[in-house]
Biopython code that builds the backbone (N, CA, C, O; Angstrom):
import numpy as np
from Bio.PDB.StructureBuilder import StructureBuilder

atoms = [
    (1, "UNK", "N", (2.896, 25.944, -11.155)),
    (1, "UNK", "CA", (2.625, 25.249, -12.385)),
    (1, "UNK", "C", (1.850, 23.960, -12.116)),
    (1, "UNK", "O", (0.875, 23.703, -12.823)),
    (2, "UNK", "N", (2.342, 22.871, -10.825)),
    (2, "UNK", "CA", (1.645, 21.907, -10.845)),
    (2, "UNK", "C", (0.331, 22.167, -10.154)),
    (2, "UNK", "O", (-0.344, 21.213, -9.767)),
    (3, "UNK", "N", (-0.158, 23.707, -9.939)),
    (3, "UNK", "CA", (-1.559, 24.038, -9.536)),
    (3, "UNK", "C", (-2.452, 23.859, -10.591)),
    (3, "UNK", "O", (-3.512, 23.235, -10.563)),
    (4, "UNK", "N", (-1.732, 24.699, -11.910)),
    (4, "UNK", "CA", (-2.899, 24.786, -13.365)),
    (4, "UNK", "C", (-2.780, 23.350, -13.703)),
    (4, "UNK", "O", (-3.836, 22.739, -13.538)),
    (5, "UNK", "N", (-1.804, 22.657, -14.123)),
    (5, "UNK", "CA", (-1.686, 21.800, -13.835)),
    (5, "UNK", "C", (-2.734, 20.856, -13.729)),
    (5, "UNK", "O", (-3.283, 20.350, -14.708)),
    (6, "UNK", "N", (-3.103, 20.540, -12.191)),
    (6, "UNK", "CA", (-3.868, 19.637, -11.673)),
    (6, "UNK", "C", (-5.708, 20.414, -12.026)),
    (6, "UNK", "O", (-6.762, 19.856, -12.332)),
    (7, "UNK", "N", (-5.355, 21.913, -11.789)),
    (7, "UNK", "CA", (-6.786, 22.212, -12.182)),
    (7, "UNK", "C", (-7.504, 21.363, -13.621)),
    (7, "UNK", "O", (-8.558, 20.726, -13.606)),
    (8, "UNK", "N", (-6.675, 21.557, -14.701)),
    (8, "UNK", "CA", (-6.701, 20.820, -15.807)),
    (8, "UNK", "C", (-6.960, 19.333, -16.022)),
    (8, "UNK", "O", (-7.512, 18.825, -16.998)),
    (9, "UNK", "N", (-6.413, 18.654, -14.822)),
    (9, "UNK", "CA", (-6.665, 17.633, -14.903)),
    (9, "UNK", "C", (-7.937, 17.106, -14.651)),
    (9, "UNK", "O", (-8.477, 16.242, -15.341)),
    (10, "UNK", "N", (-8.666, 17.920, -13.116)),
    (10, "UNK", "CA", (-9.186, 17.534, -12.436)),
    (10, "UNK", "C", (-10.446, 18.043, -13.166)),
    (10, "UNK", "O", (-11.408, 17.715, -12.472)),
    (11, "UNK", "N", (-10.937, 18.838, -14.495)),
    (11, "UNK", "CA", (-11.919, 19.421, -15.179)),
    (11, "UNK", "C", (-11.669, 18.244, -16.636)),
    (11, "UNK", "O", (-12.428, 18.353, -17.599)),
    (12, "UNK", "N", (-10.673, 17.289, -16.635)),
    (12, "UNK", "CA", (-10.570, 16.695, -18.004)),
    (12, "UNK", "C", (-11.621, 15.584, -17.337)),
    (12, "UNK", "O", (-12.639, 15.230, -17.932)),
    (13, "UNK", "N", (-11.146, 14.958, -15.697)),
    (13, "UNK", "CA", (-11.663, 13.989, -14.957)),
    (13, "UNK", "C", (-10.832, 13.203, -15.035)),
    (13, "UNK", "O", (-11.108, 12.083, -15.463)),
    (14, "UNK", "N", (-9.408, 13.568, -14.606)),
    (14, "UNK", "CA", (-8.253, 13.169, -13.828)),
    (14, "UNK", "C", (-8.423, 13.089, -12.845)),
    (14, "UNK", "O", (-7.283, 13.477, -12.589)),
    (15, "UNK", "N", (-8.944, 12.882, -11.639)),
    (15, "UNK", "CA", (-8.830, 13.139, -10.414)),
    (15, "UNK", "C", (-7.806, 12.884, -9.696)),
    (15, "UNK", "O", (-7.187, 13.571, -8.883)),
    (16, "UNK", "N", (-7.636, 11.504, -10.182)),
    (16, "UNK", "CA", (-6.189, 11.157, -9.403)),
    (16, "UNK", "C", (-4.638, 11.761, -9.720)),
    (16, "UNK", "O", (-3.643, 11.675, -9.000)),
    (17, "UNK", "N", (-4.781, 12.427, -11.101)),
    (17, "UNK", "CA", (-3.742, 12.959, -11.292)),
    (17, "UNK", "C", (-3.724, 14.102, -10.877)),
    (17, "UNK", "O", (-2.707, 14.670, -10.480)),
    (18, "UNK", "N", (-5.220, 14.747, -10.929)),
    (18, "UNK", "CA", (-4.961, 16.155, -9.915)),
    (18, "UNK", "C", (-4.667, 15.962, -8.591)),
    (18, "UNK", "O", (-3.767, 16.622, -8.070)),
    (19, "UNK", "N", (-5.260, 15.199, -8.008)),
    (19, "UNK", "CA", (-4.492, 15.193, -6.473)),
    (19, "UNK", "C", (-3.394, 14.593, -6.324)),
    (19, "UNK", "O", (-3.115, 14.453, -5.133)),
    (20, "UNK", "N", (-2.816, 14.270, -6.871)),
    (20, "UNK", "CA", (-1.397, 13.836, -6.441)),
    (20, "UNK", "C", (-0.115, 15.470, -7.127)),
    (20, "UNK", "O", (0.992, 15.691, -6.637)),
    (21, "UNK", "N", (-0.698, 16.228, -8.184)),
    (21, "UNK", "CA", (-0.169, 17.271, -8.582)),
    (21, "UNK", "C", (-0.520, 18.264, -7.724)),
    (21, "UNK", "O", (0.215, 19.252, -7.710)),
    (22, "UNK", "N", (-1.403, 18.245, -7.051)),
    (22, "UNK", "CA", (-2.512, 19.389, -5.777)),
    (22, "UNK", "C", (-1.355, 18.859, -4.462)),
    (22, "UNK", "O", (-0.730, 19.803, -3.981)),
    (23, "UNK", "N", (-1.074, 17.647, -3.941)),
    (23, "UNK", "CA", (-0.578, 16.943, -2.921)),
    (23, "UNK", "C", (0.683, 17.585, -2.925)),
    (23, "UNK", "O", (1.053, 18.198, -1.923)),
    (24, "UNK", "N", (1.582, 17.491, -4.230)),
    (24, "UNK", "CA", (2.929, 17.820, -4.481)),
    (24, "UNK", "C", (3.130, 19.177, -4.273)),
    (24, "UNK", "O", (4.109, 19.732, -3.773)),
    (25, "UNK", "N", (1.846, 19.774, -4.816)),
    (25, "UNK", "CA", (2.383, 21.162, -4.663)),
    (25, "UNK", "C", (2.486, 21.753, -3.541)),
    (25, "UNK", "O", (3.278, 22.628, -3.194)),
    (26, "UNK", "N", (1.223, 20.985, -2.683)),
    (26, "UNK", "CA", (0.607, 21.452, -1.452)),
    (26, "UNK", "C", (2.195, 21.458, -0.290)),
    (26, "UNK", "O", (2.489, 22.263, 0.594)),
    (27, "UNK", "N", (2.881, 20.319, -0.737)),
    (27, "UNK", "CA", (3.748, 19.640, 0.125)),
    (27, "UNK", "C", (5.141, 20.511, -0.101)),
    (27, "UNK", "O", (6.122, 20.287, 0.608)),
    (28, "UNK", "N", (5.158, 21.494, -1.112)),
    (28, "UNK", "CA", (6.590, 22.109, -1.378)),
    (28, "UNK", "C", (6.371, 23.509, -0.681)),
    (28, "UNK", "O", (5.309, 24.067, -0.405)),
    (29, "UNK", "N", (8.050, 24.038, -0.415)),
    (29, "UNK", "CA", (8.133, 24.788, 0.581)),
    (29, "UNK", "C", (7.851, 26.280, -0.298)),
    (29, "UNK", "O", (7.931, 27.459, 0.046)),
    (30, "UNK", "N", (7.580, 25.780, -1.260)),
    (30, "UNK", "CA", (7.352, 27.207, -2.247)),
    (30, "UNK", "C", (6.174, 28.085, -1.884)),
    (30, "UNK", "O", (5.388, 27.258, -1.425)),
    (31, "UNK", "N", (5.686, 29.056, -1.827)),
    (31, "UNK", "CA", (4.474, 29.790, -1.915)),
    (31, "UNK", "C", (3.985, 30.491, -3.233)),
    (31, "UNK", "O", (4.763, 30.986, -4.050)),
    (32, "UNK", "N", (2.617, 30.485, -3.360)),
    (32, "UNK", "CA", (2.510, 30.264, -4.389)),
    (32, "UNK", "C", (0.910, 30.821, -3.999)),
    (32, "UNK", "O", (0.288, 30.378, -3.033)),
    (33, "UNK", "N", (0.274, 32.069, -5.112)),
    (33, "UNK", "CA", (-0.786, 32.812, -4.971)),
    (33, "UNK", "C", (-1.769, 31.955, -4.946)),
    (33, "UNK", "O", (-2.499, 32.530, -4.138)),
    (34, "UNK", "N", (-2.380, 30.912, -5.263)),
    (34, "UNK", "CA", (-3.267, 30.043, -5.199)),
    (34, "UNK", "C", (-3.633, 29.037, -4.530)),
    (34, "UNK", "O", (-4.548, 28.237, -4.725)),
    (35, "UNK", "N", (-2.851, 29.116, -3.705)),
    (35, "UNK", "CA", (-2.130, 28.075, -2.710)),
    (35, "UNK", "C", (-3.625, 27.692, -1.720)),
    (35, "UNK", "O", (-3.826, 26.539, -1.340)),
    (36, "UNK", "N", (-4.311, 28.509, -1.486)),
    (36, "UNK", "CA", (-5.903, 28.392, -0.603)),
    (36, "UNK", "C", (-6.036, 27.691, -1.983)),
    (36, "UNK", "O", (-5.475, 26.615, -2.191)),
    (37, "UNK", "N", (-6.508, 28.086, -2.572)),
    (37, "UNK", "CA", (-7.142, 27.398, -3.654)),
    (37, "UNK", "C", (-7.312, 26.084, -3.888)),
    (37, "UNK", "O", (-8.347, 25.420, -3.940)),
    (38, "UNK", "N", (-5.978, 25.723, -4.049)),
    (38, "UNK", "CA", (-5.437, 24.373, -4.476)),
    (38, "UNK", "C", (-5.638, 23.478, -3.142)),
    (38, "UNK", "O", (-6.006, 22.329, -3.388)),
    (39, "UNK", "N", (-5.462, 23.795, -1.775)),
    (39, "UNK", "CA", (-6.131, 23.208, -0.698)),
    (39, "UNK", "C", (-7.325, 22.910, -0.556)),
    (39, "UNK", "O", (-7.678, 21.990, 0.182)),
    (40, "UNK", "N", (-8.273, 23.754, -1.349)),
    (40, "UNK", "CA", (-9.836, 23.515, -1.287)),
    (40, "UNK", "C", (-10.477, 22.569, -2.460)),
    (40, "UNK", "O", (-11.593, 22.089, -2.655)),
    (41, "UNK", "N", (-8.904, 22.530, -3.315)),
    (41, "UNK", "CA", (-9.757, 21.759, -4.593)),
    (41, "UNK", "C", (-9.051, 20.257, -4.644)),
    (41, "UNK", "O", (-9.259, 19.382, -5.485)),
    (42, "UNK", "N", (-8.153, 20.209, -3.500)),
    (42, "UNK", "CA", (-7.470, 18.779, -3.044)),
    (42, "UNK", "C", (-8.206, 18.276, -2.142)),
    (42, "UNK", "O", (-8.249, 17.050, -2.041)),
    (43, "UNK", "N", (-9.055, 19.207, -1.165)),
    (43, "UNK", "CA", (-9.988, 18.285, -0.493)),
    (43, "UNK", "C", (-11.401, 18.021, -1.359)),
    (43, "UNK", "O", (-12.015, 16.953, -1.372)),
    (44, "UNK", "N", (-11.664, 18.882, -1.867)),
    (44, "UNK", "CA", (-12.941, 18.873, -2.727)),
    (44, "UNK", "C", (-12.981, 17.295, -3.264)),
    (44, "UNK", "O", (-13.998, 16.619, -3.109)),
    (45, "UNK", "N", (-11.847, 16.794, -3.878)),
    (45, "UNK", "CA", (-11.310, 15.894, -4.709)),
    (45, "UNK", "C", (-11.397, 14.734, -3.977)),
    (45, "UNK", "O", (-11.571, 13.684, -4.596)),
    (46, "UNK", "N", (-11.293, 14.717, -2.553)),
    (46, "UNK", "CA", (-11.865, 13.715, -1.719)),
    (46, "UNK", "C", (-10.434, 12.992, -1.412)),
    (46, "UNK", "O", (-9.396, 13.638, -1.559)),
    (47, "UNK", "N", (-10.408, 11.487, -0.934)),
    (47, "UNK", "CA", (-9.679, 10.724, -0.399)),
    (47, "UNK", "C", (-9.020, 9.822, -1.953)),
    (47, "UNK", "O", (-8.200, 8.911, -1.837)),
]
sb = StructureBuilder()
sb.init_structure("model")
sb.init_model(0)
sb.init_chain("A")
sb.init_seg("    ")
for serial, (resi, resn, name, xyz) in enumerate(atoms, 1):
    if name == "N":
        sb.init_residue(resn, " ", resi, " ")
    sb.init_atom(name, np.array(xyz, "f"), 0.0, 1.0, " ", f" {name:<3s}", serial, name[0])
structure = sb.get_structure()
């Protein structure tokens, strides 16, 4: 959830709220089908 989530954010021009929702998710022990995804669009997103 906090994948669509941050996608949403990060297309409103949240950035910072997508990466910190991209970070969280990235950081939980859950797996989760998008999971490449959300790694490529947390670095995309920069520092």
């Amino acid at each position: 959830m906090r994948y669509h989530l941050a996608v949403a954010q990060s297309r409103s021009g949240d950035k910072s709220g997508a990466r910190m929702n991209l970070q969280m998710a990235l950081k939980s022990s859950q797996n989760f089908p998008e999971r490449a995804a959300a790694d490529k669009l947390y670095h995309e997103l920069g520092n």
